[in-house]
C-alpha positions, 0 to 999 in steps of 0.5 A: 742302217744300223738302227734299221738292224737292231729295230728289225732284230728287236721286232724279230725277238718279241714276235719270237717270245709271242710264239714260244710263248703261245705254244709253251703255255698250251703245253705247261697247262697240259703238263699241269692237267697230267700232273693233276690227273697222275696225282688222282690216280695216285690217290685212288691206287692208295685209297684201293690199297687200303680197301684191299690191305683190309679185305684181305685182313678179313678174308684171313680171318674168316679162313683162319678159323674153319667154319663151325657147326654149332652141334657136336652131335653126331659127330663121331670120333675114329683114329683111322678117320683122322689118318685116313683125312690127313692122307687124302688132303696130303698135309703133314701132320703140322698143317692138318692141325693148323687146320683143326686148330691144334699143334702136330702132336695132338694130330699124331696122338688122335692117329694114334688113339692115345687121346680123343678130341674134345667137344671144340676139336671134334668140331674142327675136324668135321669142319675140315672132313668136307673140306677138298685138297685145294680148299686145303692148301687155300686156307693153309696159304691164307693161315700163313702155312706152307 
């Protein structure tokens, strides 16, 4: 009797194994697929990183200098204009030549009439005159100002 338990016992435990066998293999080949798929992703995600690492790269260098005319002519000077500019776009004095591309105090000499811009400068500030407030403060973020 007690070897007609342990053979049944023993036919009992390798039918078991075959069937924990069966399902955990479906299961470890699904777990391999996930972990498959997960790594693609992962890979893409990084790829995409770097694709927009660099378009935003590009981006801040193409807000960062204003876009030019290549003539100067007829383009005119006016203290008040530049006031006037600086107040409609509501920036400081500080980002107004951020966005010109000269420091604060020159912004402040050319309000008050001490000094005219040149040639480059004059350029910058018509390049700016068509610009609105959110456009503004866009490239101002873009810059790396406020």
């Amino acid at each position: 009797m007690p070897n007609l338990l342990s053979l049944l016992n023993e036919k009992i435990r390798r039918v078991a194994r075959r069937e924990i066998r069966g399902q955990t293999q479906k299961t470890r080949r699904l777990t391999a697929q996930h972990r498959r798929d997960i790594a693609a992703l992962k890979r893409r995600v990084a790829a995409l990183a770097r694709t927009v690492a660099f378009l935003e790269k590009q981006e801040q260098r193409r807000v960062a200098s204003p876009p030019v005319p290549q003539e100067a002519q007829g383009v005119r000077f006016s203290a008040r204009s530049v006031k006037a500019q600086r107040a409609r776009l509501g920036l400081s004095a500080k980002d107004f030549g951020r966005l010109v591309g000269v420091a604060a105090l020159t912004i402040y000499s050319w309000e008050s009439g001490k000094s005219r811009p040149r040639k480059k400068q004059l350029l910058g500030l018509a390049a700016v005159r068509r610009l609105g407030k959110r456009e503004a403060r866009q490239r101002l973020e873009m810059i790396g100002g406020r």
